[in-house]
N, C-alpha and C positions, 0 to 999 in steps of 0.2 A: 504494500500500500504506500503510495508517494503522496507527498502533500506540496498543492501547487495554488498560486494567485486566483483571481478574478482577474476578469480584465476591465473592471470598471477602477475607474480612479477610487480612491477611500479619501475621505477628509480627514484631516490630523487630528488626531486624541487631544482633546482639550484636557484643563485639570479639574473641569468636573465630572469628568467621565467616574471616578474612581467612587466619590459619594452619589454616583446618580445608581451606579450598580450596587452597592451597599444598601443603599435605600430598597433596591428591588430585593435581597437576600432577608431585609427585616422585614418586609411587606409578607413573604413568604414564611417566614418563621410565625409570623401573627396568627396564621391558619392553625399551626398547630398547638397553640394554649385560648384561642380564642374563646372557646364553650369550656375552659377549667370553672369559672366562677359559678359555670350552671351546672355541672354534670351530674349533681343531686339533683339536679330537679329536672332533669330531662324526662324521665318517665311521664312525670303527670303532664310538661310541657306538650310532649308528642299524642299524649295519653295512649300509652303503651306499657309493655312489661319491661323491668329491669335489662333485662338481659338481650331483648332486642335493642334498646334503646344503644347500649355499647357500641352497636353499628353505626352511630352516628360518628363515633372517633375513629373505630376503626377502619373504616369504608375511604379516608384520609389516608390511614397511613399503608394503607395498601394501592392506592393508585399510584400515589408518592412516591412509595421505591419501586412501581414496575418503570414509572415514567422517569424516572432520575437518570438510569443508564439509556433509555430511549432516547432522550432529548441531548444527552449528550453528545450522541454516535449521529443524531440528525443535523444538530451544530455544527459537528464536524464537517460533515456533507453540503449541508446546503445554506450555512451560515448562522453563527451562534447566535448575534442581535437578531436576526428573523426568529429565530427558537425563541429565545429569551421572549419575546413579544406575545409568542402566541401561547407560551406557558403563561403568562401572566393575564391574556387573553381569556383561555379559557376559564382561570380563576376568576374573572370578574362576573362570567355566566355562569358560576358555582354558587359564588355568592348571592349573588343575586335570585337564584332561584330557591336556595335556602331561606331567606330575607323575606320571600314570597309566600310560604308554604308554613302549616304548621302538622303535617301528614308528613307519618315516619317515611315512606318510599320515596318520597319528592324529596323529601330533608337530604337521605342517603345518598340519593344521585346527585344533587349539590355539592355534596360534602366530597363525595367522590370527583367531581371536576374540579374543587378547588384542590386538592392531591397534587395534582398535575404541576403546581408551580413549584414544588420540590428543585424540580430541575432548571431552576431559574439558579442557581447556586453552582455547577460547575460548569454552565454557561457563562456567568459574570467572571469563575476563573479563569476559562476558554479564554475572553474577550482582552483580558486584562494581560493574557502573557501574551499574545498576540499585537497589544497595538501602545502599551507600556514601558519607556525605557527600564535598562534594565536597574539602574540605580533603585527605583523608584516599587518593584513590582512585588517587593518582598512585604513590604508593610501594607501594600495594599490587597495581596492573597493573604495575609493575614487580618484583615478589617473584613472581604468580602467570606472568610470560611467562617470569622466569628458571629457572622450577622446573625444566624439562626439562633444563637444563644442570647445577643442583642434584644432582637426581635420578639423573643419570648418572654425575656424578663421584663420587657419595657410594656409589653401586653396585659401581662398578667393586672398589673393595678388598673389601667386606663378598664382593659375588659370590666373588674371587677365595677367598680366606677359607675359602667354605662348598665352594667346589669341588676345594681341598688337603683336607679333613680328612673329609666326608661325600660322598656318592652325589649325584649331581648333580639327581636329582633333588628333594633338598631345595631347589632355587634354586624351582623352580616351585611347590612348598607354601609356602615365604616368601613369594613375590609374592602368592599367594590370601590369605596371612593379610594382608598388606598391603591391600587390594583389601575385605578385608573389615571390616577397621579403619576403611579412609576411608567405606564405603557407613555406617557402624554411626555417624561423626561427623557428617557432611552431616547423616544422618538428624534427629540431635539437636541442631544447631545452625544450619544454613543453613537460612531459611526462602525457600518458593520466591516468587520474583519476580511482582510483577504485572502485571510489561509484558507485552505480547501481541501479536504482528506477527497481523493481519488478513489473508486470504487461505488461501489451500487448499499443500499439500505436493507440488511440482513432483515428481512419478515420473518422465515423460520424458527432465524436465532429471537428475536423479540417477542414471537409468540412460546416460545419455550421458554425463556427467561420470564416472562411474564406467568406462564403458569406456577414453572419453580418456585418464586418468589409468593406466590398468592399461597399454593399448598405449603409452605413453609412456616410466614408468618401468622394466615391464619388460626393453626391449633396454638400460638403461640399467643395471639390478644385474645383467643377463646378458652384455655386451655380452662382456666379458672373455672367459668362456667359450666363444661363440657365433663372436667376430669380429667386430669394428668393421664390417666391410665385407662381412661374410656378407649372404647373401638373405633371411635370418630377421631380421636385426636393421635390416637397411633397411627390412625390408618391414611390420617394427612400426612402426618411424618415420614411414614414410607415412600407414598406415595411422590411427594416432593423430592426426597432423595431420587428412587427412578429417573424422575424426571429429568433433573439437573445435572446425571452422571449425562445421562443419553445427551442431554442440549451439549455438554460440555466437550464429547465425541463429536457431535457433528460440528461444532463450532470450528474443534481443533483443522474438522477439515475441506471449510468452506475457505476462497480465497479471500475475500473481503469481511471477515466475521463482525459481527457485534461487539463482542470485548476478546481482546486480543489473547486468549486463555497463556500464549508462549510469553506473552510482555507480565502479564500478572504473573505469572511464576516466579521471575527475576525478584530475587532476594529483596532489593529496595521495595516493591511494591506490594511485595505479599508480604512480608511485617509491617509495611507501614499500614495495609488492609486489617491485619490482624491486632494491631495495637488501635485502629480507629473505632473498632467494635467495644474494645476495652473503654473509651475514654467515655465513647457513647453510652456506656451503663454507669460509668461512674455520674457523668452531667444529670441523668433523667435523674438519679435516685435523691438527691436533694431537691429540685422539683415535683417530687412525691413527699417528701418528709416533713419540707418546712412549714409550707401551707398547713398539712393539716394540725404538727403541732402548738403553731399557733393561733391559728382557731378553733383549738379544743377549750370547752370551757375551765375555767381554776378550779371549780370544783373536781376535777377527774385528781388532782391534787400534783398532777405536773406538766396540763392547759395552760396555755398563757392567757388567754381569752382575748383575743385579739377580734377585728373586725376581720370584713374579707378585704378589705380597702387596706387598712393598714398591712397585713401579713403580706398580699401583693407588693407594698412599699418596701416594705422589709426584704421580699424576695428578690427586689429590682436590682439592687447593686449588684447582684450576680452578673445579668449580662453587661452593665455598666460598666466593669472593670472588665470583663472581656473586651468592652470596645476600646476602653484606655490602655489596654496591656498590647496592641495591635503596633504601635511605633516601639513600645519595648524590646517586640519581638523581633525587630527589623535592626535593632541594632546589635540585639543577644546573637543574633543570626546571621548577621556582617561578619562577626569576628570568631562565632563559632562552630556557628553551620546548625541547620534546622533539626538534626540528631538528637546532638545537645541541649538545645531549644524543645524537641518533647520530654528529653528526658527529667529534664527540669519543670518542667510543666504538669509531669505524672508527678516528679516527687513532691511540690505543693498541693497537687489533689491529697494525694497520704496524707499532707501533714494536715490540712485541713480534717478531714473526715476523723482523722485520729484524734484531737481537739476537738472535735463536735460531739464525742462521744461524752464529754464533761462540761459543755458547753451546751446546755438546754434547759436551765431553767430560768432564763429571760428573753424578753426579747431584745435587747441590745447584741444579746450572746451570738443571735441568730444571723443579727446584720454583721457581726464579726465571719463567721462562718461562710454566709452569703462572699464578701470580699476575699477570702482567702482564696476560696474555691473558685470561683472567678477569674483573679489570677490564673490559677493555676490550668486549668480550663482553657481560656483565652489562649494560654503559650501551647498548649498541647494542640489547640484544635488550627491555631495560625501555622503549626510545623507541618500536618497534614498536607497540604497541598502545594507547597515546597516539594516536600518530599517526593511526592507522586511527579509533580511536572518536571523536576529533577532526573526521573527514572522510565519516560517515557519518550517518543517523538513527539514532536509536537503536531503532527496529524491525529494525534490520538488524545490529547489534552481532555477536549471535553468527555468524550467517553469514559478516560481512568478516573475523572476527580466524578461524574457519577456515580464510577464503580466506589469509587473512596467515601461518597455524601451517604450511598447505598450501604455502606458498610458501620456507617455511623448512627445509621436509621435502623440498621436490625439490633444495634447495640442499646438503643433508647428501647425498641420493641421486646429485649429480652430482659433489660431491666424494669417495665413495666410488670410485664408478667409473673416476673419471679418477687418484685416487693411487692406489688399488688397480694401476692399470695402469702409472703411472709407476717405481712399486716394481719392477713385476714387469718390467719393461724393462730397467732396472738392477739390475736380482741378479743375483749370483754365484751358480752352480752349484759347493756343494763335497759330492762323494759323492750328488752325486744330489738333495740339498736345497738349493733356492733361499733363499741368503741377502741379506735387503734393503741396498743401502749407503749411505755416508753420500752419497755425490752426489744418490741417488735422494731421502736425505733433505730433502736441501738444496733439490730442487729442489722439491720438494710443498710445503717453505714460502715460495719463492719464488713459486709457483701462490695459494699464499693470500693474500702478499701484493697480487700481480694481481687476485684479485677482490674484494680490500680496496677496492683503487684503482677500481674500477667502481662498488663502492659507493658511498665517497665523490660521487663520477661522478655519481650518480643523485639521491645525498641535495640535492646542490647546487641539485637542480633543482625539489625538492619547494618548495610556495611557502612565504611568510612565517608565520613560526609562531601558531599558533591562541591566542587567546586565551583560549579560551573557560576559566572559573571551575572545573568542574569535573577540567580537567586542570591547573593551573595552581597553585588555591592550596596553598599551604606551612603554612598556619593557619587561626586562626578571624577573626583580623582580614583578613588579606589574602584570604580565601572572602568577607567582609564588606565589601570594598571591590570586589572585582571584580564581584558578583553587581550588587551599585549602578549599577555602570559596564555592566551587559547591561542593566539596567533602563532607563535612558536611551535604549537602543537600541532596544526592544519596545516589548511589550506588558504590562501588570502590573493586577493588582487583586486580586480575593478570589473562591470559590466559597463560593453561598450557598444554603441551601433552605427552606421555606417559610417559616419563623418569622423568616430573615432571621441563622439561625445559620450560621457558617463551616464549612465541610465540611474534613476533612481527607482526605489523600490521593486529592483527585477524580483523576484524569487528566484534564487538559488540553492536546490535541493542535493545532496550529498548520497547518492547510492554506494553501496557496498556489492562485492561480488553476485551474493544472494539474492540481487533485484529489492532488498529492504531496503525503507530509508533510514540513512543513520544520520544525519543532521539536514538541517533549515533555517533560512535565514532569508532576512530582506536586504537587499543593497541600500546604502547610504544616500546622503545627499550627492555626493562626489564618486557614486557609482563603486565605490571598496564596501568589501563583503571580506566577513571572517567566518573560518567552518573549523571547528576542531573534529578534530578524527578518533574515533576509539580505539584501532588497535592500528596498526601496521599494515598494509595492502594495496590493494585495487583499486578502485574507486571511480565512479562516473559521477561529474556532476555535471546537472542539468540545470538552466538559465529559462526564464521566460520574464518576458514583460505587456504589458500592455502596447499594441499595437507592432510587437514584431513576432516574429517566429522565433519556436524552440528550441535549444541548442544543448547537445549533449556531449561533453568532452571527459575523454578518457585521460585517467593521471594515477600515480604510481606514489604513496608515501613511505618516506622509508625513516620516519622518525623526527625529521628538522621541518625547517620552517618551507612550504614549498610555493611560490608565484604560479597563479593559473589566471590569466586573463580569456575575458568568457567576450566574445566577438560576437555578437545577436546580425550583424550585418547577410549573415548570409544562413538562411534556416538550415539547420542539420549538423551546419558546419563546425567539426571537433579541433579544438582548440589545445595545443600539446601542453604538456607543462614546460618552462622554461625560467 
């Protein structure tokens, strides 16, 4: 698969590009704490049974991760801001039909279209490493990965808020106004990207991953309901397995696959998969814990009795310092590399949750906890997609960071499930209502700590931290000395055409013997382009620009610094190294 321009001009990234996709990532997060302040009262709301009613949350978070890696692999294809647009598109007619409806099956099908904007999240990565210098791209894949966390905490009170004083269906007319604010900015200031993954739109692969993903998660938000050990929820389990070995075989042997099953093997990307599930259980489980213990009444004798307004306040600073800890991470990350930067990130989750365990009988305690975790959170989830676009091609950008958003979503879905059930193991029945306790509390952070420590686990394993320039630098000089130091390593010269004038923004793509692409890159103002090369070898690179013809030249590295000037003036024509 080779990744190649448009041939439409693209207009220059402005610097609000970076909060206008930000903005889109907390619009999207908003969906899924939106209905937290009702979810008691959804039953009589719908007037329905408990247990269908769960379908209004879950019915989100399963559209969510089929459509995460779909809109990814279609970014890739046919243009991320086009994606971006019609994921946030389709949420505005989720919302809105939820808004409309007070019937469980209309609700569900809402809630189901608002899912979709999930993948508004490694679309905004996609867009960002694509039209972002490189100084600049580290802090702002860390501001666009923390949005969901952002978005959530900032939700929760305003939700809470709109749900004491109006009809709850105003929550759903705010998200469409929301939804239509972010379609109305992209419009007017994200211009779309000219990268372009080459290949055709895997259906097979997206209908098989889509079912894997459904028979997976859902015995996973049912499981409670259903029984751990019922016939319906084994028999999803199995079944999702089947499923996923087989998509996973034929994936391996379609040419243009969905998710590149050989690219996720590479050590970088499957522990950074694997540590992101982790990080995903440890975020959800203090968003399950804090709320409820502090609107438990004082009377239970260790309630805080809080409001739902205030405990939302209280939970806020959580994503608030993840949006703060976003330039932190850009500098922790300059000098040490994104590795380092998770691994630091997991060890403030420990330490917070470790301190939360003696840290619960006030509410100031709670906003201490809230900040730690946050921190710590914020760096972890800002290393993520470093990590991944570090470890990929960049034809593949937005597909691996859905597979990465995807992998963080079944980590919040298995931490729902298993504290959901830890709670309800340990409550006390008083009058018939199941009240949560502090043991049950204790021990769902003692559960987060556990897959802190896996994380960690995992992180250790990832290799030595990437170098590469565009995740790294912290400036114009340090962008300036590193890109020097990739130059020594490749390939370098200028794109020229006929008159022997510099081309700007050719694409210049770096093949490998194998017909893979092993790097990409836009030419400059002055027509110089840098490729660094991974091993030793062969190599074709391929030149294209708007309004000329293709050019494929063959070249030989053997270690040093090597000049390839790429001559567009005559289509086809191979240009030697010299």
């Amino acid at each position: 698969m080779t990744h190649t321009t448009t041939d439409q001009p693209t207009r220059r990234a402005s610097g609000a590009v970076v909060p206008v996709l930000a903005f889109a990532g907390i619009v999207v997060a908003v969906m899924q704490t939106l209905l937290v302040p009702v979810i008691k009262d959804l039953p009589q709301l719908l007037d329905t049974a408990p247990s269908n009613a769960t379908w209004v949350l879950t019915s989100t978070l399963l559209s969510g991760a089929v459509a995460t890696p779909i809109m990814g692999r279609l970014g890739d294809l046919y243009g991320k801001r086009r994606m971006l647009i019609l994921s946030l598109a389709v949420m505005v007619v989720g919302a809105l039909i939820s808004a409309l409806t007070s019937e469980l099956l209309t609700m569900i099908a809402g809630r189901t279209l608002q899912g979709f904007a999930m993948g508004a999240i490694p679309l905004g990565i996609g867009l960002m490493r694509d039209m972002l210098p490189r100084e600049k791209l580290g802090s702002a894949m860390a501001l666009m990965s923390s949005s969901i966390g952002v978005g959530g905490g900032l939700a929760l009170p305003l939700a809470a808020l709109i749900a004491q004083h109006a009809d709850w269906h105003a929550l759903f007319y705010g998200a469409a106004g929301l939804g239509v604010l972010s379609i109305l900015l992209t419009l007017l200031v994200v211009p779309e990207s000219p990268m372009r993954a080459e290949g055709s739109f895997d259906v097979l692969g997206a209908l098989g991953l889509s079912a894997g993903l459904v028979l997976f998660l859902l015995p996973i938000t049912k499981g409670s309901d259903w029984g751990w050990t019922s016939g319906t929820t084994l028999g999803l389990f199995a079944a999702s397995a089947v499923v996923l070995v087989l998509w996973g075989v034929m994936e391996l042997r379609v040419a243009a696959p969905l998710v590149d099953l050989r690219t996720t093997a590479r050590p970088a990307v499957l522990f950074t998969n694997l540590a992101s599930i982790m990080v995903g259980v440890s975020f959800y489980v203090v968003s399950l814990v804090l709320p409820q213990l502090l609107q438990l009444p004082k009377a239970t004798g260790y309630g805080l009795g809080q409001s739902m307004v205030v405990a939302g306040l209280l939970v806020a600073p959580l994503g608030l310092t993840m949006m703060v800890t976003a330039p932190v991470y850009a500098r922790l990350s300059a000098k040490y590399g994104p590795k380092v930067t998770l691994i630091l990130g997991m060890l403030i989750i420990a330490i917070g949750y470790g301190a939360g365990l003696g840290l619960m009988s006030a509410a100031w305690q709670s906003l201490v906890i809230a900040v730690v975790l946050g921190a710590g959170i914020g760096l972890a989830y800002s290393s993520l997609p470093a990590l991944i676009v570090g470890a990929v091609p960049a034809s593949e950008t937005g597909a691996a960071n859905g597979l990465n958003t995807l992998m963080r979503s079944i980590g919040t879905s298995v931490s729902s499930a298993v504290i959901g059930m830890v709670l309800a193991n340990t409550a006390n029945n008083v009058g018939g209502v199941e009240i949560p306790t502090m043991h049950g509390f204790r021990v769902s952070f003692l559960i987060a700590t556990g897959a802190v420590a896996i994380g960690l686990l995992m992180a250790l394993f990832l290799p030595k931290a990437n170098r590469a320039p565009q995740l790294r630098a912290s400036s114009e000089e340090d962008a300036g000395i590193e890109r020097a130091e990739e130059i020594l390593r490749g390939f370098r010269g200028r794109v020229l055409d006929a008159e022997g004038t510099p081309v700007a923004r050719a694409k210049v793509t770096l093949i490998d013997r194998r017909g893979r692409q092993a790097g990409a890159t836009l030419s400059d103002e002055d027509g110089s382009y840098a490729l660094a090369v991974p091993t030793e070898g062969a190599y074709v690179l391929a030149a294209r620009a708007a309004g000329h013809g293709p050019l494929a030249s063959s070249a030989t590295h053997g270690g040093e610094e090597l000049p390839v000037e790429l001559d567009l003036s005559l289509p086809g024509e191979a240009v030697g190294a010299r």
